[in-house]
C-alpha positions in Angstrom: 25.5 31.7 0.1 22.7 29.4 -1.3 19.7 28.0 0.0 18.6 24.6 -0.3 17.4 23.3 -3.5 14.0 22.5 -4.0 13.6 19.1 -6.0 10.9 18.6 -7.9 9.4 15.0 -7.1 7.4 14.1 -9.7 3.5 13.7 -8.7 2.8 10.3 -8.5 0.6 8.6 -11.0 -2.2 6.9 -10.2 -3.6 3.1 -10.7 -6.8 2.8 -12.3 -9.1 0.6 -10.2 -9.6 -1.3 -12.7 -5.8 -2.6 -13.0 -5.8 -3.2 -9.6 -9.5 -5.8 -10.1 -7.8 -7.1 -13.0 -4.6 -7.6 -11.4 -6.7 -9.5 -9.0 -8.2 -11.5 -11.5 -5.2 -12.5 -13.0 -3.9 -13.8 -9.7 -6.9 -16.1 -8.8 -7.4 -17.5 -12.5 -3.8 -18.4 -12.3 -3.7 -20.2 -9.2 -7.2 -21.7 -9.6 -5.2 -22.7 -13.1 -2.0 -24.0 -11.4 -3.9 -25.8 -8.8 -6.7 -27.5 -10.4 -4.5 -28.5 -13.7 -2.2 -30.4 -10.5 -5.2 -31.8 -9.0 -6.9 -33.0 -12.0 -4.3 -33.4 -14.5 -1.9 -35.7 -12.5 -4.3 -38.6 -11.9 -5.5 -38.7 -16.2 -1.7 -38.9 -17.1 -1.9 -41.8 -19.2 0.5 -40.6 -22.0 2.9 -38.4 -23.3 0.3 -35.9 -24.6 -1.5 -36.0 -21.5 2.0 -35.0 -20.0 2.5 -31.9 -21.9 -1.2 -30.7 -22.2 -0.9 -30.8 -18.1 2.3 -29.4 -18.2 1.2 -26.6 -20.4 -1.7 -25.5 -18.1 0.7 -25.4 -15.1 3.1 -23.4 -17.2 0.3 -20.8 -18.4 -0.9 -20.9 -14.6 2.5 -19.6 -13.3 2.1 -16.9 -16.8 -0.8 -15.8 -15.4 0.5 -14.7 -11.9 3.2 -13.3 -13.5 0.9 -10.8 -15.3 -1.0 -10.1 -13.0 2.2 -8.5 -11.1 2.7 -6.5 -14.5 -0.7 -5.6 -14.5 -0.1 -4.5 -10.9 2.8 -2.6 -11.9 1.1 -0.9 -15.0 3.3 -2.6 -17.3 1.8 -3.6 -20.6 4.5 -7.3 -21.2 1.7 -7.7 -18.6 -1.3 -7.6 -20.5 0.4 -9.5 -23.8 1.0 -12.5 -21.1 -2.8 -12.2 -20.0 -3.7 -12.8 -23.8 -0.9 -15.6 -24.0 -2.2 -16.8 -20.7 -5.8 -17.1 -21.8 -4.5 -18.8 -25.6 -1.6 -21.0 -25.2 -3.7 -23.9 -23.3 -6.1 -23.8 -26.0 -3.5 -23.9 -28.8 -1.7 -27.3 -26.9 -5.2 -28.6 -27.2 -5.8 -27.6 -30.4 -2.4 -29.6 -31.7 -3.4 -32.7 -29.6 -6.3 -33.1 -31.4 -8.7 -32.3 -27.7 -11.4 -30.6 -27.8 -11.1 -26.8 -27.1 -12.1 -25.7 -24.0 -13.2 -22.2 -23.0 -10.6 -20.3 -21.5 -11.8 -19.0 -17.4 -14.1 -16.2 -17.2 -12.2 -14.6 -14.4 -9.3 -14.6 -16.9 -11.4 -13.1 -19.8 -12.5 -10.5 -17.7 -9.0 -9.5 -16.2 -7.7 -9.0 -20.1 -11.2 -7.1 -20.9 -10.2 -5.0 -18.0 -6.8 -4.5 -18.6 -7.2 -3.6 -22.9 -9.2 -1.5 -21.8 -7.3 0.3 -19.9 -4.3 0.0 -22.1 -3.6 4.4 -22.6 -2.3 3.8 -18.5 0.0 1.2 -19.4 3.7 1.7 -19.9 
């Protein structure tokens, strides 16, 4: 006759803060990038340029978010979209000869804080 089995659960890993701020970040620097680029970009569409730069910034927007749930999650895809996030607007404007804008601060500080907790990524 046996006794029950004792499983071992694993213990569970913890979230740095700072993932969780960053994941934060992520989330409002790409809706505040989703939203204005809508807002702002619509009305200046004047040509086909002007199409795809606004189209970009809504694309890297909806990137954004996205990391920001891989942050979340610990995941580092996560923190390579952050960094494609922050540099694929200001490539598109780069190759349509517009000046290069800064990318957002909250965004540069979500990808500071998640590097630099990259050892608790997976």
């Amino acid at each position: 006759m046996s006794g029950p089995t004792s499983t071992s659960t694993p213990a569970p890993t913890t979230r740095p803060a700072a993932l969780t701020v960053a994941s934060v970040l992520c989330w409002l620097a790409g809706l505040a990038t989703f939203v204005l680029s809508i807002s702002t970009g619509i009305p200046t569409i004047s040509t086909v340029a002007d199409v795809i730069l606004v189209a970009v910034n809504v694309a890297a927007g909806a990137v954004v978010c996205v990391a920001g749930v891989l942050v979340y999650r610990q995941r580092k895809i996560g923190a390579l979209l952050v960094a494609l996030g922050w540099a694929f607007p200001q490539a598109a404007d780069l190759l349509a000869g517009q000046p290069v804008r800064p990318g957002p601060v909250l965004l540069l500080l979500a990808m500071l804080l998640t590097f630099l907790n990259w050892k608790y990524m997976r």
